[in-house]
C-alpha positions, 0 to 999 in steps of 0.5 A: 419753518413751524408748521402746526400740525394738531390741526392735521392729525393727531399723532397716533403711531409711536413705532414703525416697522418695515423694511428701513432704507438709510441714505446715510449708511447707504444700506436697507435693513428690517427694523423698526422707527421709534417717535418722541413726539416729532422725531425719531428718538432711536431705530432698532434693526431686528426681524419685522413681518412688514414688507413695505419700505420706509425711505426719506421723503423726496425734495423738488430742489427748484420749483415755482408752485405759482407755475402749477396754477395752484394755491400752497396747498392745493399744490402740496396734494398732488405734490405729496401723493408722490412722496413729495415731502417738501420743495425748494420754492421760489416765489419768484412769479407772484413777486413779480407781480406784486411783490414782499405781499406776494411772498407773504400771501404764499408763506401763509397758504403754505401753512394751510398744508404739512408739505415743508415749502422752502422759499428764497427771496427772488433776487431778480425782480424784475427779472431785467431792466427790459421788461416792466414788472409789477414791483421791484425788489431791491437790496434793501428789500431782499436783505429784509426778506433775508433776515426771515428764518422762513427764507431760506436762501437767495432764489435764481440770480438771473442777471448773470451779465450783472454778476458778472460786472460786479453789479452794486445792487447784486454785490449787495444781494448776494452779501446779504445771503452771506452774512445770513449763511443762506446759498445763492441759487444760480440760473446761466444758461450756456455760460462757460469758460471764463465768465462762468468762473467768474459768475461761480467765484461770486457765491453763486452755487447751484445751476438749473439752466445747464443744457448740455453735459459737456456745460454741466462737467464744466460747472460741476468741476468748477464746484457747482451743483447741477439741478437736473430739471424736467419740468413742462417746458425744458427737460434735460434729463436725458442729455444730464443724467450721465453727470448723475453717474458720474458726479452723485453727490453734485446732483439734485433733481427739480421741475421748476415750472410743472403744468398741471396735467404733469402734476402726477406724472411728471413730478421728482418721483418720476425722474427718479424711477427713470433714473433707475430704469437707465442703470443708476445706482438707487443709492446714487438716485436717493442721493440727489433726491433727498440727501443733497437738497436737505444737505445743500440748503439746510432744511430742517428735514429728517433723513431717517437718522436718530435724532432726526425729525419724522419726516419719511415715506413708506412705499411698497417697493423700490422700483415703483415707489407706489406711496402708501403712507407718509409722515411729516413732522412725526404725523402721519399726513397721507395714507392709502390715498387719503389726507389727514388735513382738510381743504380751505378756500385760498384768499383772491388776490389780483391786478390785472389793471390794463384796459380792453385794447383795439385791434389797430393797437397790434398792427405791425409796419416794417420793411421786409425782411424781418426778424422771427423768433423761433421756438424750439420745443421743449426748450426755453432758448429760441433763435432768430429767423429772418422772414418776408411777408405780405402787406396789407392794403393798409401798409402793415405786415401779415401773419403767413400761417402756411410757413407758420409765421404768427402774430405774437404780443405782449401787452402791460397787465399794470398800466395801459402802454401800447402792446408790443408786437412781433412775430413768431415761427413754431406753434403750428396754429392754423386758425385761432390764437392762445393768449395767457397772463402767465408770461415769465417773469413779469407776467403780463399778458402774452398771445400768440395769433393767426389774425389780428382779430384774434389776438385783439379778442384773445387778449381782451377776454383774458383782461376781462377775466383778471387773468386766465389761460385762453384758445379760441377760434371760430368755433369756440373759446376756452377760457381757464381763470386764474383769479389768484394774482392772474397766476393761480385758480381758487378751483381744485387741481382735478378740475383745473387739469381738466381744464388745461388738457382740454386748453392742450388739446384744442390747441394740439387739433388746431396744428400744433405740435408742441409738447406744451404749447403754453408754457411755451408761450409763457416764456416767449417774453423771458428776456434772460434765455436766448436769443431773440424774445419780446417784452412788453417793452419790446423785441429783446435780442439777448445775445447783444442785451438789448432790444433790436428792429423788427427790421432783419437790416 
């Protein structure tokens, strides 16, 4: 991927010096790092007077940026100032919403930044058969993507039942990536035993899902590498980081879907010196946040070697890692908190197209009891509960807010259907609802309520603004538009951290503990994680995939 930087900064700097940590040799000496224009033509070890250290760029090995709620290039700023110097990006959301358009819009507003942006072809879209998406990319459609020397593998093959069955269409996929020499990214939670071998023996060779160590040896030994992903909803560092001890060079780290009040804080750099805090080798850490990624998926990226391209950060030590000063492609793009390159405006784009609905359009009618899905904090995976509830005069059900049991919704963002509802135990609101168009993966409109009035209005105000993330009660409503596909703000990433920690907050005094409420709610309606979810389709039950009575027969 060629990015052009005359219009970054004009490279001044031909000889660096410092402190040279080399991954390779797995050693830190002084010298100096001599530039031929976009690489490093030789390093010479000799006495410097420099005390900072110069070390490669670290890599977000799985990451959708459209989950920060930020263009490309608004993204890449918060992602550079800690020392992110390139990601692994499936454009996954944004395909599902509007397809090879979606990926073409982000591969050109990645141009508008230095950060390398690596992307894949999304090999699930839809995600499943269970949901409606706003287009789907098939085959033919992937093996056109694939044949892109700006895509650089094939994104997270979800359907692992399908790969499993040796499904035509995923044969197919997965060939494709083949015969390009493109790796097949991987998503299978809890899969073990013989259906993991299975699902590896096709190709498939990274996992991000992994949730337990003892899952994660399993997968490593069958010759897997395990993304050890944090990211806003689902963190695992803590249960995976002994496979990083024991098994370095099969590590690499990710945050797949950050939030942006995690945006500095939460990113590659922080796993890293958490790392190091609980004893890991730094060499070891290095591995897995720079050398594996680059090495795994061929990126085009500088490893501090002869020869290499000029891709490094400097920081002014090795526990901290406090960024001083970055180079990409030769050019230095981040100095002292300052960027060489300069905002622009991201093009809108958007269809959101469903109309305002009614509030009888969510009344639920079943018998008693019935099922619930049950959400775990911190976690994609829920579980199934059963729950009776009072009716109404009208025959339909009512949500219990003092067992916590509240209305949940999933509602078609492409064409007018009847919503689909449910009902849901975990978020803690007492009064109000909290409703998003950034529902994995298809991303319709998803909310969750303590009346049917407020889901009705909750709703209805994000189809009024194309898109957004929303709470309201009585008292007030908060509203954070994202114009962009219903994914992303055109607004710049300070002021929509603003507003989403507000968004956080309002929902965090109104009763809810979890860490973060929506993108729970985000992946409420992902039918490819355990157990019991709901689509626009639909209540899923993935352990029998398929949907299922609201009715707990």
């Amino acid at each position: 991927m060629k990015v052009n930087t005359k219009k970054f900064s004009e490279r001044i700097t031909k000889k660096i010096s410092g402190r040279i940590v080399d991954p390779i040799s797995r050693t830190i000496f002084e010298g100096s790092i001599y530039l031929d224009k976009s690489r490093i033509s030789k390093i010479i070890k000799e006495p410097v007077s420099e005390k900072y250290y110069i070390m490669p760029g670290l890599i977000d090995a799985h990451v959708h940026i459209e989950s920060s709620m930020l263009p490309p290039a608004e993204f890449s700023r918060f992602m550079m100032k800690s020392g992110i110097i390139a990601t692994i990006s499936d454009p996954h959301e944004i395909a599902n919403v509007m397809g090879i358009e979606g990926i073409r819009y982000m591969i050109e507003e990645s141009h508008k930044t230095p950060m390398r942006v690596f992307y894949g072809a999304p090999s699930c879209v839809p995600a499943s058969p269970f949901e409606t998406s706003g287009h789907c990319l098939d085959s033919e459609a992937v093996f056109m993507l694939l044949r892109r020397k700006d895509i650089f593998y094939l994104s997270e093959m979800m359907n692992y039942p399908g790969v499993i069955a040796k499904d035509i269409e995923i044969k197919k996929k997965i060939s494709a990536a083949f015969q390009y020499g493109k790796p097949v990214d991987g998503h299978a939670p809890a899969l073990r035993g013989e259906l993991l071998k299975k699902y590896i023996d096709s190709g498939i060779s990274t996992d991000h899902e992994t949730i337990t160590y003892e899952e994660g040896k399993e997968k490593i030994q069958l010759g897997m590498k395990i993304i050890i992903r944090e990211g806003s909803a689902s963190r695992q560092f803590e249960e995976l980081f002994p496979l990083l001890m024991e098994y370095p060079e099969m590590c690499m780290f990710c945050t797949d879907d950050l939030h942006p009040d995690n945006l500095l804080d939460g990113t590659v750099r922080d796993i890293f010196k958490r790392a190091l805090k609980k004893g890991a080798d730094f060499f070891d850490v290095l591995q897995a946040a720079s050398v594996n990624p680059i090495k795994h998926y061929h990126l085009p990226v500088g490893l501090l070697q002869p020869g290499d391209p000029a891709d490094f950060i400097i920081v002014n030590n090795l526990e901290d890692l406090m960024i001083e000063t970055i180079y990409i492609n030769g050019v230095r793009t981040y100095d002292n908190g300052s960027f060489s390159f300069t905002e622009s405006k991201p093009e809108i784009v958007n269809n959101v197209k469903c109309s305002p609905k009614k509030r009888d359009d969510f009344y639920i009618y079943s018998e008693n009891p019935i099922k619930v899905i049950g959400i775990q904090n911190d976690q994609l995976i829920t579980n199934s509960i059963s729950a009776v509830l009072k009716k109404s005069d009208s025959g339909y059900l009512l949500p219990d807010t003092d067992n916590d049991i509240l209305l949940a919704a999933v509602i078609n963002r492409y064409f007018d259907t009847k919503p689909a509802v449910a009902f849901v135990k975990g978020f803690g609101l007492q009064d109000g609802a909290i409703a998003s168009s950034v529902a994995h993966d298809s991303h319709n409109i998803i909310a969750v309520a303590t009346s049917y009035e407020y889901l009705k209005q909750a709703v209805n105000s994000i189809i009024k603004a194309k898109g957004g993330l929303l709470f309201r009660n009585k008292k007030k409503e908060i509203l954070l538009p994202l114009p962009i596909a219903g994914l992303m703000s055109d607004q710049s990433g300070n002021s929509v951290a603003k507003i989403y920690k507000k968004l956080n907050q309002a929902v965090h005094r109104n009763g809810s503990t979890l860490t973060s409420p929506f993108m729970t709610l985000s992946f409420i309606g992902l039918t490819v994680i355990p157990e019991l979810k709901l689509s626009d389709k639909g209540l899923f039950d993935s352990a029998k995939f398929g949907f299922t009575d609201l009715h707990d027969n």
